[in-house]
C-alpha positions in Angstrom: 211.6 64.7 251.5 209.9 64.4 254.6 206.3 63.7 254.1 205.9 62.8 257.6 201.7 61.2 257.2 200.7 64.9 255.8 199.8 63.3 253.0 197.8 60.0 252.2 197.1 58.0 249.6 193.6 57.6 248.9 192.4 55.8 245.2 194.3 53.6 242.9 193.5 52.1 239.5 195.4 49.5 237.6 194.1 49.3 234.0 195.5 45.8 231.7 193.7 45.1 228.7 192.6 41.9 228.1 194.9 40.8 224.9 198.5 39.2 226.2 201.7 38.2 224.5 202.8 34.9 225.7 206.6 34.3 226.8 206.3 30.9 224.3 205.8 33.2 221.3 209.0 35.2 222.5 211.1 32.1 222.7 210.1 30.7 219.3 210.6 33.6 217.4 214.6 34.3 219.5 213.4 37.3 221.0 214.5 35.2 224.4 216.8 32.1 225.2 215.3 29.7 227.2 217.6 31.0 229.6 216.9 34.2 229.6 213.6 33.5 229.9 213.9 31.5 233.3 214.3 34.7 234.9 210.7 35.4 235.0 208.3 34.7 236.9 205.3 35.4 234.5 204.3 33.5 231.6 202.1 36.4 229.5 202.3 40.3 229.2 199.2 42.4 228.6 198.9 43.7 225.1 196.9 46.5 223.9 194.5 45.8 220.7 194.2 48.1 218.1 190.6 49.6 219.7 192.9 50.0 223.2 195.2 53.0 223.2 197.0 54.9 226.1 194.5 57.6 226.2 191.6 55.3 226.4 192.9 53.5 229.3 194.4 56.3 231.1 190.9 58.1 231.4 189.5 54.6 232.4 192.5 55.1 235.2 191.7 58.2 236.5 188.1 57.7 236.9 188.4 53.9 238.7 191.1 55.7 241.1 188.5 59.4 242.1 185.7 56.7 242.0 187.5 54.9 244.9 189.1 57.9 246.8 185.8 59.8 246.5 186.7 62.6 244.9 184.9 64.7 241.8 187.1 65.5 239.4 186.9 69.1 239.2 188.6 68.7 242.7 191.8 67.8 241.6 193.9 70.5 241.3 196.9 68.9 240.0 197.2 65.9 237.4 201.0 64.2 236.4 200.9 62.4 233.6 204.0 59.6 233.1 204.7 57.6 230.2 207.6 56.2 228.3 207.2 55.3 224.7 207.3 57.1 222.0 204.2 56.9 220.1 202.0 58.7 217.6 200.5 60.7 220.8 200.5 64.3 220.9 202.0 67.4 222.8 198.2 67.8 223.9 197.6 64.2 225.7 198.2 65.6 229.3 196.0 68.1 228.9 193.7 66.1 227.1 193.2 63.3 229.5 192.5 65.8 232.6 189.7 67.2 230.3 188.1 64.4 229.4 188.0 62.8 232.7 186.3 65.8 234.0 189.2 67.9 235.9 189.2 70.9 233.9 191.1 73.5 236.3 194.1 71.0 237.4 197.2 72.0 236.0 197.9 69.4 234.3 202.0 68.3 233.6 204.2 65.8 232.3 207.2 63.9 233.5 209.6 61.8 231.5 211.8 59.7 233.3 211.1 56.1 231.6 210.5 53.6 234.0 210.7 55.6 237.3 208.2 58.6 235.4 205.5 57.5 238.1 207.8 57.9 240.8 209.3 61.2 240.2 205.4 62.0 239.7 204.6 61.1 243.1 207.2 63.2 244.4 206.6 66.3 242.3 202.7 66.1 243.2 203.7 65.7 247.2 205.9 68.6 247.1 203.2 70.3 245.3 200.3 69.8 247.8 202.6 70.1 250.6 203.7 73.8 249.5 200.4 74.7 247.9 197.3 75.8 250.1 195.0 76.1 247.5 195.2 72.5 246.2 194.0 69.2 248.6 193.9 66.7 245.8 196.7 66.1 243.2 196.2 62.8 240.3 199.2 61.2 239.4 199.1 59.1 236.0 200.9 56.2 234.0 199.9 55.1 230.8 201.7 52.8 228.1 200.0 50.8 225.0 202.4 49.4 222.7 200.1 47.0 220.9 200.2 43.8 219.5 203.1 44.6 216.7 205.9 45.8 219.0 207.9 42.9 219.5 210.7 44.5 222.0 208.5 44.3 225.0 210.5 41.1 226.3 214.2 42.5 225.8 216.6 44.0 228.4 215.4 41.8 231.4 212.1 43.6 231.7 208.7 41.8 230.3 206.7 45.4 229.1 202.8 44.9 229.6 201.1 47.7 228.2 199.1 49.3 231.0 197.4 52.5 232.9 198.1 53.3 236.1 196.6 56.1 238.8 196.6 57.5 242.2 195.0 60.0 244.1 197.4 62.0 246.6 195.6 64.4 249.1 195.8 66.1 251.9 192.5 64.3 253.7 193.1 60.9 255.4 193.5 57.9 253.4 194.4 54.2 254.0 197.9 54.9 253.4 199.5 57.3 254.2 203.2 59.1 252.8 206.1 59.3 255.2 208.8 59.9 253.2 210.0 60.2 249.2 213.6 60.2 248.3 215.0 60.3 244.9 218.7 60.0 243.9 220.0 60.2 240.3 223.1 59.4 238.1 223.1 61.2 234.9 226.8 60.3 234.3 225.0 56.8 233.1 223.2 58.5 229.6 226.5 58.5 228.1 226.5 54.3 228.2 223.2 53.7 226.3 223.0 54.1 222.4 221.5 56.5 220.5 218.5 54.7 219.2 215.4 54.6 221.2 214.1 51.4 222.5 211.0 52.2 222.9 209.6 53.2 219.4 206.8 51.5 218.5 208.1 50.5 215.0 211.8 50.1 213.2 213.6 48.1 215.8 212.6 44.7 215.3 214.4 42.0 217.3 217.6 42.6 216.7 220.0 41.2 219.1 221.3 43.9 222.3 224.3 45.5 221.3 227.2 44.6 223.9 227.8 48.3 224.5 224.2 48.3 226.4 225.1 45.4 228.6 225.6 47.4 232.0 229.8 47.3 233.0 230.6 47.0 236.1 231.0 50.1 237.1 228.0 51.3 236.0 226.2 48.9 238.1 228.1 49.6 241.0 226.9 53.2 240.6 223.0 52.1 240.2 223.4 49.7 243.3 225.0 52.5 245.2 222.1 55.1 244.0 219.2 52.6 244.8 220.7 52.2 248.4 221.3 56.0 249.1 217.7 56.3 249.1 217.3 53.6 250.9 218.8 54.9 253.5 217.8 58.6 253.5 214.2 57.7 253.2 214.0 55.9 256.1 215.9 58.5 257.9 213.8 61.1 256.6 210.4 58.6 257.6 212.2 58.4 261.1 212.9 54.8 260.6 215.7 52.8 261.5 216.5 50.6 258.6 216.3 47.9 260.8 212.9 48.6 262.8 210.7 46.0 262.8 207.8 47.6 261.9 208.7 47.7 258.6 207.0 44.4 256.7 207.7 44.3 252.9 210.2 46.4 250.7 208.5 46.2 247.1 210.4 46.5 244.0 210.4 47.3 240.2 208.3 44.5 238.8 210.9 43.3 235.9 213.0 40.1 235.5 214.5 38.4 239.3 217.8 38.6 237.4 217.4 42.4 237.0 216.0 42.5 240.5 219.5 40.2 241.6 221.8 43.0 239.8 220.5 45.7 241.9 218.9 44.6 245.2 220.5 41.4 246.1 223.1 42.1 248.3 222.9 45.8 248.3 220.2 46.5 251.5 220.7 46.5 254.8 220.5 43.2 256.2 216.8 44.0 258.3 215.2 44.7 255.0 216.9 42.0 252.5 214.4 39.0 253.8 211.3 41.3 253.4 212.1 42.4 249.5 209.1 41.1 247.5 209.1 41.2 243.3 205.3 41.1 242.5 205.9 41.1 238.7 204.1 37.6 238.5 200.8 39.7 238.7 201.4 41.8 235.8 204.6 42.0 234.4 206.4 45.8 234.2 204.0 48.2 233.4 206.4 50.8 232.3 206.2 53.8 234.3 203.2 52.1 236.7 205.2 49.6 238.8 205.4 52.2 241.5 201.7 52.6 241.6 200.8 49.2 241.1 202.5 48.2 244.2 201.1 50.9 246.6 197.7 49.3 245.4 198.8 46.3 246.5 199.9 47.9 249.8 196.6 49.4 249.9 195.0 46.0 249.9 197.5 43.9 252.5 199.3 46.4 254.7 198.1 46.2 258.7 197.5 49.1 260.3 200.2 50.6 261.6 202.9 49.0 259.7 205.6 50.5 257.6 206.4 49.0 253.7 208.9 50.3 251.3 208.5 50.9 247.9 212.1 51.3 245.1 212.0 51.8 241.8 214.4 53.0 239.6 214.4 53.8 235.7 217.2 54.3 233.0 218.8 58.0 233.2 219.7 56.4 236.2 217.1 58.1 238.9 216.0 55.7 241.4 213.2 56.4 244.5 212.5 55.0 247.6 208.7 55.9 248.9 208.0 54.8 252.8 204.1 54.3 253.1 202.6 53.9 256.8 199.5 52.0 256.7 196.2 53.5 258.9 193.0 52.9 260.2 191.3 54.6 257.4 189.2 52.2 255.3 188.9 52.3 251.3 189.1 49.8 248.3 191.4 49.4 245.8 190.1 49.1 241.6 192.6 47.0 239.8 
């Protein structure tokens, strides 16, 4: 989709609570080898407490990121809300959430698409402002909170800290601005997970991962070939040359370098491969919220006039690439 600076990004909010889960703790109780956990690069996760739930911290979100960006609430015309547990929250927590934090005519919407939810957001709100004359200012929100008792958080190469996320997208200039979102997907790949749900907050336990959801080879050739395809179509659609110089970082999922090995390492074109940064050391995954974690930190070290990359991808298999361009427009970022 070609965005083509029409579009800028203008607030971000990062919300982590203040309780964590240590990786020791996972190691003595065989969630992780020792091995396994070597292929992170953060020590602790952020873990809800019991007076810290999604809700609470997603409104806490939304009104760091219009705080920033300058914008009332009853501005936004468009809120996206992304998460991907399944909790005790109800049908109503979208709707909820844009009422509370004051924009009470946005049509407010939901997207479920696990760990790339935020991305797919994104996109959704950009083709939404870009087609829609009536609305300057869409939200787009994360928002996961497992708590202390969910004891999965470490499994599948991913470190889960419970988290809210949230951007403002508009049509006025911002310090970043949007020159390209592609998406690719492989739904082929929902017939090689199990059943069960992962992501449950209770009923799981640590039981050990079933060989059948160890990725084949195939199906990782598939996920590596989808990651790259947008690669390569959003630059194109940016007007970028994979290659050109002005592009300085290429940011990625925040989750496990042995994860980020399986998919990246080896599989981008050889100007971007020495500019690929994994920031997960500052946070961990935050579910749904890597994506707008790492514009944030775009926000914050981006020189003007430089390009950056951001991929993320999510089981399903949908993957996004998002190519930022950053201006002269000034503005602070709330983590």
């Amino acid at each position: 989709m070609r965005v083509s600076g029409k579009l800028s990004l203008q607030g971000f909010a990062v919300v982590t609570p203040l309780g964590g889960d240590p990786l020791s703790r996972a190691i003595d109780t065989n969630v992780l080898s020792a091995a396994e956990a070597a292929h992170f690069s953060f020590d602790t996760l952020p873990v809800a407490t019991a007076e810290e739930n999604t809700e609470t911290m997603a409104i806490t979100a939304v009104r760091r990121a219009l705080a920033v960006a300058g914008v009332a609430p009853e501005d936004v015309g468009l809120l996206v809300h992304s998460w991907v547990a399944d909790t005790e929250v109800d049908w109503r927590i979208t709707a909820r959430i844009a009422r509370l934090a004051g924009s009470r005519r946005a049509v407010a919407t939901g997207v479920r698409q696990l760990c790339n939810g935020g991305a797919l957001g994104l996109q959704f709100a950009a083709a939404y402002l870009l087609t829609e004359p009536r609305v300057e200012h869409s939200l787009v929100l994360t928002a996961d909170a497992l708590g202390e008792s969910w004891s999965r958080r470490w499994r599948h190469g991913l470190g889960l800290g419970d988290s809210a996320t949230a951007l403002v997208l508009s049509k006025r200039p911002g310090k970043l601005t949007v020159q390209s979102i592609v998406s690719g997907g492989r739904p082929d790949h929902e017939a090689t997970f199990r059943a069960d749900n992962p992501f449950q907050r209770e009923g799981l336990g640590d039981h050990p991962l079933p060989a059948e959801d160890i990725p084949s080879e195939q199906v990782v050739f598939r996920m590596r070939s989808c990651l790259r395809g947008t690669v390569r179509d959003a630059c194109a659609d940016a007007g970028l040359d994979v290659g050109d110089p002005r592009i300085d970082l290429v940011l990625v999922n925040r989750v496990s370098s042995a994860l980020v090995k399986m998919l990246a390492e080896g599989n981008l074109p050889s100007g971007l491969a020495g500019k690929v940064q994994n920031l997960a050391e500052h946070s961990g995954h935050l579910f749904a919220g890597d994506l707008a974690a790492n514009l944030a930190h775009l926000a914050d070290v981006l020189t003007p006039g430089r390009f950056a990359l951001v991929l993320n991808f999510g089981a399903g298999f949908n993957a996004t690439c998002v190519v930022v361009r950053a201006s002269d427009v000034g503005g602070d970022v709330v983590g």
